[in-house]
Wavefront OBJ file of the C-alpha trace (Angstrom):
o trace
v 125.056 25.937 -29.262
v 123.863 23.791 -26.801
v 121.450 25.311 -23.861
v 118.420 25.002 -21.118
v 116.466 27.329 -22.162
v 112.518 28.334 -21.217
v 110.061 30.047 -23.087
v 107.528 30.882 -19.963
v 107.865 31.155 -16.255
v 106.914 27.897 -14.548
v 108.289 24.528 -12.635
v 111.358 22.909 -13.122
v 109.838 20.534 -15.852
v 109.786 23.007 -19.147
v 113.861 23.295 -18.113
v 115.052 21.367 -21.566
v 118.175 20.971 -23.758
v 118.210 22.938 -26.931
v 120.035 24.240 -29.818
v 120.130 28.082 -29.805
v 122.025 30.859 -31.590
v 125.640 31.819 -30.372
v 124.688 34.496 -27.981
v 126.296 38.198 -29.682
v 129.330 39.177 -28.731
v 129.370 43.018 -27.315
v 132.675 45.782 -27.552
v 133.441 45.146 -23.646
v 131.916 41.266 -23.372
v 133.985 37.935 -23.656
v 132.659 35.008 -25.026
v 133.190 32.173 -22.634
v 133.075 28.363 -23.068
v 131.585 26.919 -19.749
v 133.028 23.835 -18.359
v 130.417 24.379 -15.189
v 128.115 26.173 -13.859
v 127.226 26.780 -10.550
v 123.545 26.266 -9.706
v 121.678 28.532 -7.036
v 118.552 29.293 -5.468
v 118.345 32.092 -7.285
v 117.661 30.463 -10.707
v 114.990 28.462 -10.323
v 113.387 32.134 -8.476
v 114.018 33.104 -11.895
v 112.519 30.406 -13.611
v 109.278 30.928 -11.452
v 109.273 34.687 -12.456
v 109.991 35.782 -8.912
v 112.538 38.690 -10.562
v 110.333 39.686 -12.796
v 109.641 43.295 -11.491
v 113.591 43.811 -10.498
v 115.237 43.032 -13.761
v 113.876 42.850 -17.776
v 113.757 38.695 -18.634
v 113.541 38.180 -22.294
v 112.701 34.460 -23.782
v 113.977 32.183 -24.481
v 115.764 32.691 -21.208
v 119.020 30.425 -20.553
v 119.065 30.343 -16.981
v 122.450 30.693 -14.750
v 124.886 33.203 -13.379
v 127.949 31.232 -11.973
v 130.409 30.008 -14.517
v 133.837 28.600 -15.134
v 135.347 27.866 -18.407
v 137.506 29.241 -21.410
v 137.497 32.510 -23.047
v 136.678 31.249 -26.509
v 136.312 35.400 -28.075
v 136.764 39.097 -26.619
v 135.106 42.215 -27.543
v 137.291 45.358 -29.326
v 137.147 46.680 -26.000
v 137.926 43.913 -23.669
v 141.246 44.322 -22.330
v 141.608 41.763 -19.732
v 141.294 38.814 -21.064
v 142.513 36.994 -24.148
v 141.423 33.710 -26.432
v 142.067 30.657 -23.668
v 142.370 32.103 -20.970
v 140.600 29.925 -18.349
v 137.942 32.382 -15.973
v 135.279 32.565 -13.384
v 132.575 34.747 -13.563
v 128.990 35.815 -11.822
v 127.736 36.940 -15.350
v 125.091 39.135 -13.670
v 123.987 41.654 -16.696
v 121.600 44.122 -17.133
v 118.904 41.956 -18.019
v 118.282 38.104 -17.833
v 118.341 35.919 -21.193
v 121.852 34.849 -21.980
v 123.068 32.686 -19.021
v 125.541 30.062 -18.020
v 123.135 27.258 -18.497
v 124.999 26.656 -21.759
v 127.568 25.943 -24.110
v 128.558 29.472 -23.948
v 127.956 32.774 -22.260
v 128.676 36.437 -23.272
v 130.005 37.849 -20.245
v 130.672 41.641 -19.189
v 134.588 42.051 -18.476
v 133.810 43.459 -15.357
v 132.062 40.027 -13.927
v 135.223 38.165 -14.462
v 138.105 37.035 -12.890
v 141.187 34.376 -13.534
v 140.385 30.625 -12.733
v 141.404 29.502 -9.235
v 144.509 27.428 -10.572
v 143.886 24.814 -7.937
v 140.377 24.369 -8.234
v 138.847 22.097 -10.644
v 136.328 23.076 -12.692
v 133.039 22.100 -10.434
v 134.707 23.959 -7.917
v 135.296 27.019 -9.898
v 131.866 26.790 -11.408
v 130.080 26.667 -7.834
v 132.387 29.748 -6.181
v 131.506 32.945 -8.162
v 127.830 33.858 -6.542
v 128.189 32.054 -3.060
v 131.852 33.199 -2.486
v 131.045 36.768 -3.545
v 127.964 36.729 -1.793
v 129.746 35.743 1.503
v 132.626 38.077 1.123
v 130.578 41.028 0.573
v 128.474 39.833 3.374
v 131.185 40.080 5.461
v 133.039 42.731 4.080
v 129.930 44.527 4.564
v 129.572 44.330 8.151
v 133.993 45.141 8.951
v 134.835 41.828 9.612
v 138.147 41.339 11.345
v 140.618 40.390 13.813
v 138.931 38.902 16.867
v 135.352 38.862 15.688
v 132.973 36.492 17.037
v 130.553 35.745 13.882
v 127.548 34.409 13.980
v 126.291 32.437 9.960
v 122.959 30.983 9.757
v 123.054 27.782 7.246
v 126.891 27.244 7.650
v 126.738 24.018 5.680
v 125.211 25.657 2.540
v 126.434 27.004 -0.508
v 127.155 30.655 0.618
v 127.533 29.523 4.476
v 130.144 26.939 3.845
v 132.219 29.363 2.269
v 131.558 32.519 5.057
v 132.654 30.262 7.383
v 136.161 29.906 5.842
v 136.308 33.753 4.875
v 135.280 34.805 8.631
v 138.415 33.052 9.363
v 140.400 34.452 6.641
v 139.655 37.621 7.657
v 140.793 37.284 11.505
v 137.622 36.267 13.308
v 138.435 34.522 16.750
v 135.086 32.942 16.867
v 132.885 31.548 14.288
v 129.246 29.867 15.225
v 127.539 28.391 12.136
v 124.113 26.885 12.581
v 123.083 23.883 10.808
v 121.216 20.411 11.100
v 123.053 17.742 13.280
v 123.614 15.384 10.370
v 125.969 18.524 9.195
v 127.725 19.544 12.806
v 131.173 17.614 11.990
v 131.067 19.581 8.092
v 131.106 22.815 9.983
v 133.542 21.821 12.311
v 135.983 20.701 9.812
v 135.338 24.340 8.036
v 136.556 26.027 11.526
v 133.241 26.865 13.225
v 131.245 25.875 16.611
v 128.172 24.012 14.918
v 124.909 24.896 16.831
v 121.409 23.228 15.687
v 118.566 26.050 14.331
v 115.284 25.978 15.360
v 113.660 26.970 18.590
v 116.061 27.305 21.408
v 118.721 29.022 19.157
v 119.460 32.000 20.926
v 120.419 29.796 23.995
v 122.528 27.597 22.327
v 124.753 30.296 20.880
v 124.792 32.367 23.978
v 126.210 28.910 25.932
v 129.180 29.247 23.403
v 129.595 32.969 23.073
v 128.279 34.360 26.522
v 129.238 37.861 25.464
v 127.147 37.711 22.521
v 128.235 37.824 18.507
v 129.945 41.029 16.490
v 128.686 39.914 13.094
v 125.292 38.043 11.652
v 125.221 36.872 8.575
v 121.891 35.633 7.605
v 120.243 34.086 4.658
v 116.505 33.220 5.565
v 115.352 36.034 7.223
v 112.158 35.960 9.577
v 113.241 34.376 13.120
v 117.216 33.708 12.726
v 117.091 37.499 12.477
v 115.183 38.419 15.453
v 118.005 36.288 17.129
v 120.470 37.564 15.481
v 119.483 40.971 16.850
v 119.013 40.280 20.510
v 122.493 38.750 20.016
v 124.748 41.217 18.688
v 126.650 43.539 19.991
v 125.978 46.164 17.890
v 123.172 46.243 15.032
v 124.761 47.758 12.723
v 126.500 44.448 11.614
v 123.578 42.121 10.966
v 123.676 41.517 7.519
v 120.842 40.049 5.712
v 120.549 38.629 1.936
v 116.984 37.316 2.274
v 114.726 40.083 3.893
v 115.513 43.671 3.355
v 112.752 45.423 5.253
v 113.054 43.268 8.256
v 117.130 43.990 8.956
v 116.800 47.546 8.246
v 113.884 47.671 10.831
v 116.591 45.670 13.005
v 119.050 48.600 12.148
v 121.300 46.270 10.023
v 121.942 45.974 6.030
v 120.793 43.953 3.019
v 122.745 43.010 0.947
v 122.226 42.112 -2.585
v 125.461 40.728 -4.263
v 127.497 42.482 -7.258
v 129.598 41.349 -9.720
v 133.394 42.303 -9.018
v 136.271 41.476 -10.601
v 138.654 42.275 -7.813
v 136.523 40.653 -5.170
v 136.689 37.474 -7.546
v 140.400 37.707 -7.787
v 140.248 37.956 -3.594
v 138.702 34.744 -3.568
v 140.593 32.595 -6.251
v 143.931 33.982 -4.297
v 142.469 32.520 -1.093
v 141.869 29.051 -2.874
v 144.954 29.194 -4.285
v 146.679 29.907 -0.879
v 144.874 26.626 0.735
v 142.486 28.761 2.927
v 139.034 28.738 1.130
v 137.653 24.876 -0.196
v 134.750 24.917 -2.403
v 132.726 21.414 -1.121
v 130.944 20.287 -4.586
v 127.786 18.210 -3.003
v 126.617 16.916 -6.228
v 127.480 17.162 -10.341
v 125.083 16.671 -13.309
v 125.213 16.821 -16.715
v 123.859 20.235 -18.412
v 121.082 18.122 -19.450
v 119.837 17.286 -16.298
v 119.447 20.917 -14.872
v 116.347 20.293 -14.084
v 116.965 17.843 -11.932
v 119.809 19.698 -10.462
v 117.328 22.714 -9.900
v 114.806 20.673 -7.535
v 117.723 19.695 -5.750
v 118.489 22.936 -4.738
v 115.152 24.308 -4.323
v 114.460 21.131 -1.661
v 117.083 22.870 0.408
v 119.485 21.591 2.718
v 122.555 20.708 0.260
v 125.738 20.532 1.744
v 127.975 22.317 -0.071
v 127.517 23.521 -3.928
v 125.530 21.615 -6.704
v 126.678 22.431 -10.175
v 126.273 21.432 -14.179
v 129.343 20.190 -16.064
v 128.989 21.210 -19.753
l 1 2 3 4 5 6 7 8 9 10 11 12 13 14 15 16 17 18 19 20 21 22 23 24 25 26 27 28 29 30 31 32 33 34 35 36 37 38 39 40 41 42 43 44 45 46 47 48 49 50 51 52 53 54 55 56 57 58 59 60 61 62 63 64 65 66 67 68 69 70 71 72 73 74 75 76 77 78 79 80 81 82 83 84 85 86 87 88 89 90 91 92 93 94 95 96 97 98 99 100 101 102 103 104 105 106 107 108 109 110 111 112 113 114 115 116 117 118 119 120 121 122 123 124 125 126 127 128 129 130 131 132 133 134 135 136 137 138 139 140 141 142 143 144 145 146 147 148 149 150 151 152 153 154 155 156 157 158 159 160 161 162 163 164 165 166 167 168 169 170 171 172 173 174 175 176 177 178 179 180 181 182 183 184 185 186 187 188 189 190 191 192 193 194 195 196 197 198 199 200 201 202 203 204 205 206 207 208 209 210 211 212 213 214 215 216 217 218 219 220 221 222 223 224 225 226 227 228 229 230 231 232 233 234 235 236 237 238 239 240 241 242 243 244 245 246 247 248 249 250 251 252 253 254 255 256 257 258 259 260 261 262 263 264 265 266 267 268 269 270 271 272 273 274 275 276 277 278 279 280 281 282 283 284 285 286 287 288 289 290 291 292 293 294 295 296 297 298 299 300 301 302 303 304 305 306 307 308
């Protein structure tokens, strides 16, 4: 099969196409054919060996954990999926080798779900780690009716997408920070834009002068400090970026898990018209490099993902 694969840790330069083995094919695994593949910030931290003490890596590594595409083969034990059946998946195993940087991808039963039927592919491909990672997020810290919610980096991949589920799940209020060339993007996703960067806490308290129920945040270091003196109660800061920090602040980190029923949540709520996927930029599987610097620059509007 076809794949970007890398032998060592290092820049985004060594990311090249190859021909590899057909990853194995486990009892409880199904063998899916990726159309895309949603690309994060968190694989070109693996690339640079910045997981290396959290989870086993084994080379050549094929980077990648979001996915969309067609169950080509199913394990004895798979029960859940059949031969074309078109899925999503955050195809998060145990350990880090065979990943959706390719032609295909072995993935656990339990990190998949049915494809969003009115999504295309890019879309599909670029929802599994954001969307789950915002859900949880939020899910995390009781999100519901009449909430005011507070997401740092509302234009990005996983803020984009909070900003819709906040509303999905009953918040009266959403703030989202983000760079004025991005302020009418937010808007359009159903939140109060507000600029980052020093002055923040004032700005938000001019639009919610009884301060914020829920912070999501996804830098850590100073949007958290504001988050804090901002919230109502701590216990609903929820961070993804800086665990010791928010539990000093007496909030939660939260590292995101693969779920098959939170999956299912999301593709019902694109389905339903009330959760958009905004695809930024495509490339071809052979330019994942390129793709990579992208997203390790920063400030992408939306999702950037690999068609295959």
């Amino acid at each position: 099969m076809k794949a970007i694969a890398i032998d060592a840790y290092g820049s985004a330069d060594q990311l090249a196409l190859r021909d590899l083995p057909e990853p194995p094919v486990g009892p409880d695994t199904v063998l899916v054919r990726v159309r895309a593949a949603g690309v994060n910030p968190v694989d070109w931290k693996v690339r640079e060996g910045h997981l290396a003490g959290a989870m086993p890596m084994h080379f050549p590594l094929v980077p990648g954990w979001d996915a969309a595409g067609v169950v080509a083969a199913v394990g004895p034990a798979v029960a859940g999926f059949a031969v074309g059946d078109e899925v999503v998946g955050y195809v998060r195993r145990d350990d880090v080798q065979y990943g959706t940087y390719a032609e295909l991808v072995p993935a656990p039963e339990r990190t998949l779900a049915d494809k969003p039927v009115r999504a295309s592919w890019a879309e599909a491909g670029g929802l599994p780690l954001a969307g789950l990672t915002a859900y949880q997020a939020l899910q995390l810290a009781r999100t519901g009716a009449g909430d005011t919610v507070l997401v740092h980096g509302a234009s990005g991949g996983v803020g984009h997408l909070a900003v819709q589920l906040a509303r999905a799940l009953g918040a009266d209020k959403v703030i989202g920070t983000a760079g004025e060339a991005n302020h009418d993007f937010v808007r359009s996703l159903g939140a109060e834009p507000v600029a980052y960067g020093d002055g923040l806490l004032d700005r938000v308290r001019a639009v919610a002068p009884d301060g914020v129920d829920v912070a999501l945040d996804l830098f850590g270091g100073e949007a958290l400090d504001v988050s804090a003196e901002l919230l109502n109660r701590p216990a609903r800061l929820i961070s993804t970026a800086d665990p010791e920090h928010v539990t000093r602040l007496g909030g939660s980190y939260l590292f995101v898990k693969p779920s098959t029923s939170d999956l299912s949540v999301l593709a019902g709520l694109v389905d339903a018209g009330r959760l958009a996927v905004h695809v930024a930029r495509t490339f071809p599987l052979a330019e994942a490099a390129e793709a990579q610097r992208l997203v390790e620059a920063g400030h992408v509007r939306g999702k950037v993902v690999l068609e295959v």
